[in-house]
C-alpha positions in Angstrom: 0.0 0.0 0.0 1.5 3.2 -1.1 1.4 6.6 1.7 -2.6 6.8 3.6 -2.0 10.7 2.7 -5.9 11.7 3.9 -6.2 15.4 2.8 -7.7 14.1 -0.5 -10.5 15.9 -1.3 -13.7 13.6 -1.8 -14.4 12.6 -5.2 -18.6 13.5 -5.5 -20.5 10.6 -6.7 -23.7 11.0 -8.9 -26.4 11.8 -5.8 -30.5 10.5 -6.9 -33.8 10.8 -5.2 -34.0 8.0 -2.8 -37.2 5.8 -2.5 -37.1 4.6 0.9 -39.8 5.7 3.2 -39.5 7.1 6.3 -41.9 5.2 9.0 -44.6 6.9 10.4 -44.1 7.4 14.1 -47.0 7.5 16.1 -47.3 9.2 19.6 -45.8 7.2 22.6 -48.9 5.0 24.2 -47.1 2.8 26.1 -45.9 6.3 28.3 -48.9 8.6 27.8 -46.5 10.7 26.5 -46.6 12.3 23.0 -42.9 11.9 21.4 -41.5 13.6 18.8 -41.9 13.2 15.1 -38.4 11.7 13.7 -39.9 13.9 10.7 -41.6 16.9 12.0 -41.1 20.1 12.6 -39.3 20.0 15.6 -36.6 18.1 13.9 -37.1 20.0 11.0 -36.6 23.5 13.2 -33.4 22.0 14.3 -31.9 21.7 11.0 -32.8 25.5 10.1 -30.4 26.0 12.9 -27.6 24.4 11.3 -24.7 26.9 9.9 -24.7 25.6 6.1 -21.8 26.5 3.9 -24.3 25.9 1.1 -22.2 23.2 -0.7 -23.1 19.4 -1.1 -21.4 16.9 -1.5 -22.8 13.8 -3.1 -21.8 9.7 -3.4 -23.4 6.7 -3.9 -22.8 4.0 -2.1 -23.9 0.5 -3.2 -24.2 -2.2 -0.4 -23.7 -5.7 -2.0 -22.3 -9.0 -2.0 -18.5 -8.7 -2.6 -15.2 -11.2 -2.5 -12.2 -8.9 -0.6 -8.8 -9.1 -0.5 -7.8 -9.2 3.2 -4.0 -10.0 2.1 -2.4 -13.1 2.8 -4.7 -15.5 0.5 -7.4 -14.0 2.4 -10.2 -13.7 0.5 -13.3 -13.9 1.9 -16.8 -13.5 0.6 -18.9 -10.7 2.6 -21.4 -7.3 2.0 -19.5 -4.6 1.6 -20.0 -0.8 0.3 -18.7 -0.8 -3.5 -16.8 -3.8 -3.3 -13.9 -3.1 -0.4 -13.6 -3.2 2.9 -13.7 -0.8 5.1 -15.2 1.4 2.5 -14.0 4.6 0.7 -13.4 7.6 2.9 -15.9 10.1 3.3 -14.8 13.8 3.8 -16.0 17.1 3.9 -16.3 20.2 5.8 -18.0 21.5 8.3 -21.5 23.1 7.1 -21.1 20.8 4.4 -24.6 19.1 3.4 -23.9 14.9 2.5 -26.4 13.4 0.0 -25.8 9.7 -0.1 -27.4 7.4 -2.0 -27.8 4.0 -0.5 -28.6 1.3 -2.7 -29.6 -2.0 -1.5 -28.3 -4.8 -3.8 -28.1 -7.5 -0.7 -29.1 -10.5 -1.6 -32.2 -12.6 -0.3 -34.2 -10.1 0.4 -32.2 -8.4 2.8 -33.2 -5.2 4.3 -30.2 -2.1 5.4 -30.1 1.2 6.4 -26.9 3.5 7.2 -25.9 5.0 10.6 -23.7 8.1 10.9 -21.9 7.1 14.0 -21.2 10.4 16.4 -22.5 13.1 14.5 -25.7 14.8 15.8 -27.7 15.3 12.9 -31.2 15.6 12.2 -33.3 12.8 13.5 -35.4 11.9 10.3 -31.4 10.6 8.8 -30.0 8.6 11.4 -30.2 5.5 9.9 -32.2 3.6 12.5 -34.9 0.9 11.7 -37.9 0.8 12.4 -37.7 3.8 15.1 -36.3 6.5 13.0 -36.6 4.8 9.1 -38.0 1.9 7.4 -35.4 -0.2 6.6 -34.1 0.2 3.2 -35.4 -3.0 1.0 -33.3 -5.4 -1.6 -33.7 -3.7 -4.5 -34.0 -0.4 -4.0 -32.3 3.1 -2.8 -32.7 6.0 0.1 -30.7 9.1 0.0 -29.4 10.5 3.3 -29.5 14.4 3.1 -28.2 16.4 6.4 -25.6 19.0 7.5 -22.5 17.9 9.1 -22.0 21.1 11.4 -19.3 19.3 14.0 -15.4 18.8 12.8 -14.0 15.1 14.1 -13.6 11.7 13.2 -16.6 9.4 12.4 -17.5 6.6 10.6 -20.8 5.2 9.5 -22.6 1.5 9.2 -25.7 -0.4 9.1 -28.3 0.0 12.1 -30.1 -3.8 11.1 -29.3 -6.7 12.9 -25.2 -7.5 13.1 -24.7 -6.5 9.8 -22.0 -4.1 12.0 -19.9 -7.2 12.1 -19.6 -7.5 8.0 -17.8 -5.5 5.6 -20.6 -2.3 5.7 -18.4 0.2 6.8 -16.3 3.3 5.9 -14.7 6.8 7.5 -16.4 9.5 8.0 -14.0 13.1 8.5 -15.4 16.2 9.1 -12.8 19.0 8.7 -12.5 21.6 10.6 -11.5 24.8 8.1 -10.4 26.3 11.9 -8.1 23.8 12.4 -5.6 24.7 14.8 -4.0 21.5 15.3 -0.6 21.8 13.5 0.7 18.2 11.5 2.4 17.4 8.3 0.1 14.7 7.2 -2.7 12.4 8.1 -3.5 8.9 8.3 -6.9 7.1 8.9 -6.4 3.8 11.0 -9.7 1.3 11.0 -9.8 -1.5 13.3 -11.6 -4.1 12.7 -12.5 -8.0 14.0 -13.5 -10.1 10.9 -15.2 -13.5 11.4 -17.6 -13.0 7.5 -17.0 -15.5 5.3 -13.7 -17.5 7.1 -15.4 -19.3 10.2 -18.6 -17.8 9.5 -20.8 -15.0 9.1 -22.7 -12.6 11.9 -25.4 -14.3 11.9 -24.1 -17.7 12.5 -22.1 -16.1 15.4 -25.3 -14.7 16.8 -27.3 -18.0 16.3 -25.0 -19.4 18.5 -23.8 -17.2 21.3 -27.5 -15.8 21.7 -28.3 -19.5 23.3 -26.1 -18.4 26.1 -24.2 -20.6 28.4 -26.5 -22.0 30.5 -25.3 -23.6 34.0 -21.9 -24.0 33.5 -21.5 -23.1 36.7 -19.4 -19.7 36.7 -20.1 -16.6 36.7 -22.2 -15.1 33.5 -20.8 -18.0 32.1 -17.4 -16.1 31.7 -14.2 -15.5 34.4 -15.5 -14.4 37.4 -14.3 -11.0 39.2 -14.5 -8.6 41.7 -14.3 -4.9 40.8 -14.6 -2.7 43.2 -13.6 1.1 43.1 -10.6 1.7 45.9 -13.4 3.7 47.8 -15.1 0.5 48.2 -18.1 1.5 46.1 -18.8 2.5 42.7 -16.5 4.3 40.7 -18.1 7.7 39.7 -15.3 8.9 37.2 -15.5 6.4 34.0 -12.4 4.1 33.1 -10.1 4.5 36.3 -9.4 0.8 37.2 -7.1 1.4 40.0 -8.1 -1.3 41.7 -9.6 -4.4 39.7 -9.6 -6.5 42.8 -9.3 -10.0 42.6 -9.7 -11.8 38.8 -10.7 -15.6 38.9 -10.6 -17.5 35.6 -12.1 -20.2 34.0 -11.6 -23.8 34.4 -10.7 -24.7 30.7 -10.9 -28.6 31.4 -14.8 -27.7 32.1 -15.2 -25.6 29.3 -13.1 -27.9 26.8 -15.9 -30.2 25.7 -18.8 -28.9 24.6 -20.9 -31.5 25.7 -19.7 -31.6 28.6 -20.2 -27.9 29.7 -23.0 -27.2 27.2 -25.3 -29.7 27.1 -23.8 -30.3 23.1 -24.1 -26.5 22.5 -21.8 -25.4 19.3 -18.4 -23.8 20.6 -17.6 -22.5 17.0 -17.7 -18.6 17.8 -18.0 -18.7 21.7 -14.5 -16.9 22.7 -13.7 -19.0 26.5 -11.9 -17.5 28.9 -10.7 -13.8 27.7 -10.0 -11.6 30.1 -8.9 -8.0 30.2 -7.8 -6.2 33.7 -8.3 -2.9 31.4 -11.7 -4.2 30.7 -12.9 -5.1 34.2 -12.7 -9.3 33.5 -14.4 -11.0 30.5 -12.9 -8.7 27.8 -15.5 -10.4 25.0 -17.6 -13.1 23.6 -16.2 -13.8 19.7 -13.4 -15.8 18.7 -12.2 -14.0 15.9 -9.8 -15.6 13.0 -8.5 -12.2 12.1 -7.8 -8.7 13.4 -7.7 -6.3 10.3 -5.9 -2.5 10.6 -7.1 -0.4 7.1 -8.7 -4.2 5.6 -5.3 -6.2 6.3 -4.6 -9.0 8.1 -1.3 -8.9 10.4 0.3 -11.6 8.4 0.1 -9.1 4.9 0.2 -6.0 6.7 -1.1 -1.9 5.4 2.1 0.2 5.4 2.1 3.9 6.3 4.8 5.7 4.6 6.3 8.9 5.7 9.3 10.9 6.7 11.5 11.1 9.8 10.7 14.1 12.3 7.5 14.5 10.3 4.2 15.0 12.4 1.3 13.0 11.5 -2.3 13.0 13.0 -3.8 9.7 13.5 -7.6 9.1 13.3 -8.0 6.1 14.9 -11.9 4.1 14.3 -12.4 1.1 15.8 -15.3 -0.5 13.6 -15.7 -3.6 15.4 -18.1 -5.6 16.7 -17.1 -7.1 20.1 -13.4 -6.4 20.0 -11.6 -3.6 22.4 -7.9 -2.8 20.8 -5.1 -1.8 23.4 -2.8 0.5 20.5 0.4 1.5 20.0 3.3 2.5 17.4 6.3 1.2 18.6 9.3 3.5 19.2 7.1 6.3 19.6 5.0 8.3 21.7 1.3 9.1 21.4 -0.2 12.1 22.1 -3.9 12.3 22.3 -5.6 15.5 21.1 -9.4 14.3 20.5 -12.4 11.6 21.6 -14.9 11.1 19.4 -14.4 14.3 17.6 -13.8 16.6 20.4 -10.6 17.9 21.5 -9.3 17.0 25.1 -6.3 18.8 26.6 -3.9 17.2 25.3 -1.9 14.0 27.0 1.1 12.1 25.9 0.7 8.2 26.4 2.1 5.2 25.4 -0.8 3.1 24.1 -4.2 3.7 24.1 -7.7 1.5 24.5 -10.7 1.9 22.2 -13.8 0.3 22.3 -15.9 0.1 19.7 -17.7 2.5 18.2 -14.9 5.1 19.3 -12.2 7.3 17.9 -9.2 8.6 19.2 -6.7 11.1 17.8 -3.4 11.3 18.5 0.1 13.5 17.0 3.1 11.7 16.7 6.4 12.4 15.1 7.9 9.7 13.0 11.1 8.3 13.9 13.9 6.7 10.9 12.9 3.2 10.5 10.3 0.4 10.1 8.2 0.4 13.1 4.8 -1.5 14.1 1.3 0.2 14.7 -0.3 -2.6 16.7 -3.9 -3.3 17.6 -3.5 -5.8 20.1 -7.1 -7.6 21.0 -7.7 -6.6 23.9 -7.8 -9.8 26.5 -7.9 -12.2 23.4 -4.0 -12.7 22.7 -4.2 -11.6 19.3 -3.9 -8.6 17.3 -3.9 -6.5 13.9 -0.7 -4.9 13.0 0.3 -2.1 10.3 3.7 -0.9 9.6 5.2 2.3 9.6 8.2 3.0 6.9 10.2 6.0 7.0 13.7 4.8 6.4 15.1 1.1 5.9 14.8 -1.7 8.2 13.3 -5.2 8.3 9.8 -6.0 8.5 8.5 -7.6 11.9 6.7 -10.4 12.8 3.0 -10.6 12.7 3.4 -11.1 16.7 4.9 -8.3 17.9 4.4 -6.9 20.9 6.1 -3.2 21.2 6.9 -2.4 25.3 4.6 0.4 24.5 1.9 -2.0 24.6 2.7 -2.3 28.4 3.3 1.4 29.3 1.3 4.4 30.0 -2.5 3.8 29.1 -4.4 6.7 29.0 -8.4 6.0 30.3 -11.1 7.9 29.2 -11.7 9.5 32.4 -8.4 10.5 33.0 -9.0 13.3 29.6 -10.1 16.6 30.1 -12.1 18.3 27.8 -10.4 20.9 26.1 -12.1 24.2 27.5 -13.4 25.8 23.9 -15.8 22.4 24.3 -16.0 22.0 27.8 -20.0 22.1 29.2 -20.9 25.2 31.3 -22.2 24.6 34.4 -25.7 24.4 34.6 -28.2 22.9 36.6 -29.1 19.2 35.9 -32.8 18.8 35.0 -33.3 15.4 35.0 -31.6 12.4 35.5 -32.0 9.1 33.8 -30.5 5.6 35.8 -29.5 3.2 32.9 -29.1 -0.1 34.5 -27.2 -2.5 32.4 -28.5 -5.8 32.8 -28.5 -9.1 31.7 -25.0 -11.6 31.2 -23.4 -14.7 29.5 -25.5 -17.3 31.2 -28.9 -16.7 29.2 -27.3 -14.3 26.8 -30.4 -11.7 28.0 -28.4 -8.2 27.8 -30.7 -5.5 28.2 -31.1 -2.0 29.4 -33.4 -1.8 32.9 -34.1 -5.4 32.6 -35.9 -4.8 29.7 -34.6 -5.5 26.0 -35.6 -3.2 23.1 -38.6 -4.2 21.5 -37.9 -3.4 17.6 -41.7 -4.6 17.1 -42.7 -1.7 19.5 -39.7 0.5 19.5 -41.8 3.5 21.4 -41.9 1.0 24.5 -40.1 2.2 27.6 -38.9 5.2 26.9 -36.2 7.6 27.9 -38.1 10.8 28.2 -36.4 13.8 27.8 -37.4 17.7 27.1 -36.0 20.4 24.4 -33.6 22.9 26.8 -33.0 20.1 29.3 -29.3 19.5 30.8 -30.0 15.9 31.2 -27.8 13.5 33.6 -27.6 9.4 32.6 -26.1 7.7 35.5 -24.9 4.5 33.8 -24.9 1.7 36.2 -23.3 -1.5 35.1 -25.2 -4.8 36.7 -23.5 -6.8 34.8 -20.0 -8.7 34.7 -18.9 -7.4 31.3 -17.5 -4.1 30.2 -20.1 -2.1 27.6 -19.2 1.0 25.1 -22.3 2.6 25.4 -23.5 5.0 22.9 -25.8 8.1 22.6 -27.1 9.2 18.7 -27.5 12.5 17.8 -25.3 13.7 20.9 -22.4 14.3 22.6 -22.0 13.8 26.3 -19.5 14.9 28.8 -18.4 12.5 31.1 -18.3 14.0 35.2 -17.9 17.8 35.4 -14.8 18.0 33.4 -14.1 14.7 31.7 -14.3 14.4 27.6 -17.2 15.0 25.3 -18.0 12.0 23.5 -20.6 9.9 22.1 -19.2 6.3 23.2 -18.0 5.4 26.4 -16.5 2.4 28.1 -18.2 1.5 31.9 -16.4 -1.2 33.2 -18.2 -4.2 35.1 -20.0 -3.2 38.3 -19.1 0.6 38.4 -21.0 3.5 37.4 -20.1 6.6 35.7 -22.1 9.9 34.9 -22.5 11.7 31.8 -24.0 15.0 30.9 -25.7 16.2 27.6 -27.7 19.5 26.6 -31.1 18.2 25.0 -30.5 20.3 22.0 -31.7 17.6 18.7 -35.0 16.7 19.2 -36.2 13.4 18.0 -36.1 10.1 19.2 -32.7 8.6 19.8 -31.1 5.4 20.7 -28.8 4.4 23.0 -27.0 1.2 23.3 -24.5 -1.1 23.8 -21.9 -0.7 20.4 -21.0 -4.4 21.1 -22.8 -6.0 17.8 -24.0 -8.8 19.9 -25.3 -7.5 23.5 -27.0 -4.5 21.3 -29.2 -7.1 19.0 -30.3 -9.0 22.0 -31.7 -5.8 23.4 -29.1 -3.9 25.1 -30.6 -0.8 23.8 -33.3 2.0 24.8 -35.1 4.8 23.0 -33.8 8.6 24.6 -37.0 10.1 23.0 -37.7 14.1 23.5 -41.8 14.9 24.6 -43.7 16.5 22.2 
């Protein structure tokens, strides 16, 4: 691969009418509580509000089968936008309006929408069937239309079913033409766990894991764990995991036969026995084949080219589906200037963890050599790798490990929002408990012991009001870490921790987050593991008419 240079402008497609429908959304019954129109006015008023720059820029993008080239003989058969994975970058400026054309040529009748992932934008386009849209049929096309008013780094994939964990997905950059960040050039970095078309596809791994693990007689069926915050209660702050107490793990010999420990169940997908002290304990559910960075497997690696003493801003998008990635460029230093889009004051690190559905950005200045950039899965002794040439040197193994990998990680709540994006301090007027619920045993993740209804997806809603500074205290039941993510907002995590739109809670803590209810419509919010969202981990945040 010749030199990710990003600063390419986008190369406009041919934009057309689409011919989806969006769905009808009645008032709230189950609540007695009228909810807003994903497509009325109040949406609509929200949009006049937007600063336009009055340009579009449009692209089609064609979801369909595809055979990829993963490198290394890989080539497996999967959906994919246009016939590569991850898809074709996406950029544009702020005020920019997108008009995308999604056409549906999945086969089998297959139904598919597109999410924007982290950028608040009207309601009636977020991608989300049946709540927001009806989901785009085989066959035929949609066209998104919004205003991207919010510089960062985004990406953007189906909302139906675990399509998440195919090929249906690309970056999304929004430019800032403000920019003060100084760099020489810029490299996009997806992350990505890939199970379609080598073991499997999503909905085989689903199928299986969604049978849970019965009695097998350990904890939510995974290691078992203590967590508690040094205070001896929960931790209010986000990510700090000073003190993990004691980790158990599995007894492999029971979990070696499956019918044994299963009562016959298929092992196939189920990932035994991965645990993360990042992560709280059980660090994820899939066994996947392959860890991808930029669509390549570690064994045929992506390779960055650049300069020595050149500065180069990494957008870092981890696109997937039950995978956290512990990163790091070995040799170097990282410093992390954004979260989701939004700048944080800025912190130097040696690695970094990102869950999925987040994005970091971090500076670094190249040194002279070959070096590896390393996604190491988090918890599941494998990894992705790219390489970094500057100068000459050897090529290394798939396998590395940099020491980096075991230096100075930077958590979540240890950033700071930078104070140009910093909440003022207001008065909180309502706050929302999100219990996490649910575990490994019957595989029944949900969000106050209730899973999402898709058939009735104006059941037990988040009610929230226009003008509100709203409060969601996320509390963690369960013994699994969750990324939880909000649409159409940005939070801010404590008083002073970072805006974003995705955020880790570890295993029996809580943490607090903060968001101006400023995008009316109805919104969800859910777990961005693939898995524990499709069995229900997942809630409508819908404003009152």
């Amino acid at each position: 691969m010749n030199s990710i240079n990003r600063r390419s402008v986008l190369l406009a497609g041919l934009g057309a009418a689409g011919a989806g429908a969006l769905a009808a959304c009645s008032s709230g019954s189950t609540s007695g509580n009228a909810l807003v129109d994903p497509s009325g006015s109040a949406v609509a008023a929200a949009e006049k509000k937007r600063k336009s720059t009055g340009r579009q820029q449009k692209l089609t993008l064609t979801a369909a089968p595809a055979v990829i080239d993963l490198g290394g003989g890989v080539m497996p058969k999967t959906w994919a936008f246009d016939g590569r994975a991850p898809g074709k970058e996406v950029r544009l400026s702020v005020g920019d309006t997108l008009v995308a054309e999604l056409s549906n040529q999945l086969p089998n009748r297959t139904t598919t929408s597109i999410h924007w992932h982290g950028l608040a934008l009207r309601n009636d386009m977020d991608g989300v069937p049946p709540a927001i849209q009806t989901a785009v049929r085989s066959g035929s096309s949609f066209t998104y239309k919004f205003i991207a008013d919010a510089p960062g780094t985004y990406f953007f994939h189906p909302h139906v079913g675990v399509q998440l964990d195919r090929g249906l997905y690309a970056p999304l950059i929004v430019e800032d033409p403000k920019e003060t960040l100084a760099y020489d050039d810029e490299w996009v970095i997806v992350l990505d766990d890939w199970v379609d078309g080598v073991t499997g596809t999503p909905d085989e791994v689903f199928a299986e894991i969604r049978h849970g693990m019965g009695d097998m007689g350990h904890t939510g069926g995974h290691a078992a764990f203590s967590s508690s915050s040094p205070s001896g209660g929960m931790d209010h702050g986000g990510m700090d995991h000073g003190d993990m107490g004691h980790m158990g793990g599995m007894d492999m010999s029971e979990a070696a036969s499956p019918s044994a420990s299963s009562g016959g169940m298929s092992m196939k997908f189920m990932h035994m026995g991965a645990t993360s002290k990042l992560l709280g304990g059980d660090a994820g559910d899939v066994k996947y084949p392959h860890h991808l960075i930029n669509g390549r497997v570690a064994t045929d690696p992506a390779v960055c080219t650049g300069k020595p003493g050149k500065k180069v801003r990494l957008r870092i998008i981890n696109a997937g589906g039950d995978t956290a990635y512990r990163v790091a460029l070995g040799g170097h230093k990282l410093t992390i200037t954004h979260t989701d889009g939004f700048p944080v004051r800025h912190q130097e690190v040696d690695a970094l963890l990102i869950g999925m559905g987040e994005r970091y950005d971090v500076l670094v200045t190249l040194g002279d050599g070959v070096f590896p950039l390393v996604a190491l899965a988090e918890g599941k002794d494998a990894g992705g790798l790219a390489l970094v040439r500057t100068g000459s040197g050897s090529k290394p193994s798939a396998t590395v490990r940099p020491k980096e990998l075991d230096g100075k990680i930077m958590t979540a709540s240890q950033l700071r929002a930078a104070d140009d994006v910093r909440f003022t301090s207001a008065k909180t007027d309502v706050t929302h408990q999100v219990d996490l619920t649910g575990g490994m045993a019957k595989y029944d993740w949900a969000i106050n012991g209730k899973p999402f209804d898709m058939a009735d997806p104006e059941a037990n809603p988040i009610l929230i009001e226009e003008g509100q500074r709203v409060r969601l205290d996320f509390v963690n039941d369960t013994d699994m870490w969750h990324p939880m993510h909000l649409h159409g907002h940005t939070y801010q995590i404590g008083t002073s921790g970072p805006r974003k739109d995705t955020a880790i809670v570890l295993p029996k803590r809580k943490i607090s987050v903060f968001f101006d209810a400023d995008n009316p419509g109805q919104w969800m919010l859910h777990c961005h593991n693939a898995y524990h969202g499709e069995a229900g981990m997942m809630a409508n945040v819908a404003y009152r008419a």
